[in-house]
C-alpha positions as CSV (number, residue, x, y, z in Angstrom):
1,X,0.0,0.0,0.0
2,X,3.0,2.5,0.5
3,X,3.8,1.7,-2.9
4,X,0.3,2.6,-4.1
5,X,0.4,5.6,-2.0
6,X,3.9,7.0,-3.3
7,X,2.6,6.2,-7.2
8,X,-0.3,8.2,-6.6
9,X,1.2,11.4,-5.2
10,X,3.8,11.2,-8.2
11,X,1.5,10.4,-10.6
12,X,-0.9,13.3,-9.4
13,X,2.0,15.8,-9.0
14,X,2.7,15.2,-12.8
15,X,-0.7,14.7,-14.2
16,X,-0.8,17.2,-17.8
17,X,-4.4,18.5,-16.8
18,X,-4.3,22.1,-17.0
19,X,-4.2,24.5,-20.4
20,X,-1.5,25.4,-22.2
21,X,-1.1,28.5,-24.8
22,X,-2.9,26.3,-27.0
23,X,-5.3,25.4,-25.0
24,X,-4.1,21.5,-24.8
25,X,-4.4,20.2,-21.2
26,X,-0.5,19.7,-21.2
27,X,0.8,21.5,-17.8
28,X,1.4,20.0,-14.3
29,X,-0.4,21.4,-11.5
30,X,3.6,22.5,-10.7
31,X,3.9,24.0,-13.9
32,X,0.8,26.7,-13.6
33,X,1.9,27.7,-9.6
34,X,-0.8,25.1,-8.6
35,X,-1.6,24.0,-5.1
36,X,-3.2,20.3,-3.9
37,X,-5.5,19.9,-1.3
38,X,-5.4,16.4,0.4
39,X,-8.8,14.9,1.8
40,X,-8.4,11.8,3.3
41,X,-11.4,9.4,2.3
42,X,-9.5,6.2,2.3
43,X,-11.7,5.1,5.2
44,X,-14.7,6.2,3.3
45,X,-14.3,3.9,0.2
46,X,-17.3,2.1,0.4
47,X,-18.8,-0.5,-2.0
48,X,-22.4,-0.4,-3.7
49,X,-21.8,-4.3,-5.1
50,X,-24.3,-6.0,-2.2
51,X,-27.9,-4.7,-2.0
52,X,-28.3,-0.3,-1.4
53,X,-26.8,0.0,1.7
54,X,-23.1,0.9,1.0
55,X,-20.6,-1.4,3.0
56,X,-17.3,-0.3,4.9
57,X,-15.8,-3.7,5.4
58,X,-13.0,-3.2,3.2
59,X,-11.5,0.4,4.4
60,X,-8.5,0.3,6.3
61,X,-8.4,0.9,9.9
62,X,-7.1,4.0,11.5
63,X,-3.9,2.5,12.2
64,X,-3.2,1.5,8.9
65,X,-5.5,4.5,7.1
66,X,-3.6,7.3,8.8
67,X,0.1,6.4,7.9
68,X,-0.5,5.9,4.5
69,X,-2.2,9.2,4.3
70,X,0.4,10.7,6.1
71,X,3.0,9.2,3.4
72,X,1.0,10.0,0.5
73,X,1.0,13.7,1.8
74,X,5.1,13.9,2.4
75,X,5.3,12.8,-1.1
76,X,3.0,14.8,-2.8
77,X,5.2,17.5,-0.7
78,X,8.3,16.0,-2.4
79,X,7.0,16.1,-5.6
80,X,5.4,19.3,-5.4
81,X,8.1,21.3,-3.2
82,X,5.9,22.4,-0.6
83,X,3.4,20.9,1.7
84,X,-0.2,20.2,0.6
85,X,-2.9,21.9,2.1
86,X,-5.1,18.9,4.0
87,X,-8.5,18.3,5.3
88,X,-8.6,16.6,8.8
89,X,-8.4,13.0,8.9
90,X,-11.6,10.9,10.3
91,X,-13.5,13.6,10.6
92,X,-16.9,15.3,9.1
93,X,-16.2,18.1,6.4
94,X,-17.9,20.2,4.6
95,X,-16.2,20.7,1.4
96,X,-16.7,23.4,-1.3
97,X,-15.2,23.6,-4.4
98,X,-15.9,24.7,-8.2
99,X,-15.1,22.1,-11.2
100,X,-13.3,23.6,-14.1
101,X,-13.5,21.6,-16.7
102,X,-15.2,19.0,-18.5
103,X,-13.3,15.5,-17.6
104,X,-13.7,13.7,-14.6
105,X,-10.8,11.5,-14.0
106,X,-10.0,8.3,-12.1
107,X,-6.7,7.0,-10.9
108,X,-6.3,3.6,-9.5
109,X,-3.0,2.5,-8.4
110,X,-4.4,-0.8,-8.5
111,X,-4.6,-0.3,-12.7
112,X,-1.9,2.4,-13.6
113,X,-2.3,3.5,-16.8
């Protein structure tokens, strides 16, 4: 999981998803004097695959759930050169935010592509 954790920060650190010149989604997040917020919502994965209620039984627990979010924030903070702003793990947040942009996209360690 430290592995998974480590690919993701890198991967999002590098991720060509803002405009260029042309208008080509082909700058980093670094590159356009970015900044990543980090919400932790490992222990809210939940699945839908068993009847409507949504099951927990597969997040980690908050001895394994908070060092990996602590790792995956140091090495965003690597990649990125300064320390991401964060949300406060475990506990209930109201989150506001504006979409720019027409793509949703999904990155699973599990299935690098």
């Amino acid at each position: 999981m430290e592995a998974d954790a480590d690919w993701l920060a890198r991967k999002i650190a590098a991720l060509r998803i803002f405009a260029d010149e042309a208008g080509k989604m082909n700058r980093d997040v670094r590159e356009v004097g970015g900044e990543t917020l980090v919400i932790s919502q490992f222990t809210l994965h939940a699945s839908t695959q068993k009847g409507n209620r949504p099951s927990f039984m597969r997040a980690a627990r908050p001895e394994e759930a908070v060092p990996l979010y602590e790792r995956f924030c140091a090495t965003l903070e690597a990649e990125m050169g300064r320390p991401p702003a964060r949300g406060v793990f475990a506990a209930d947040m109201r989150v506001k935010l504006v979409n720019d942009g027409p793509v949703t996209i999904v990155i699973d360690s599990r299935r690098p592509e």
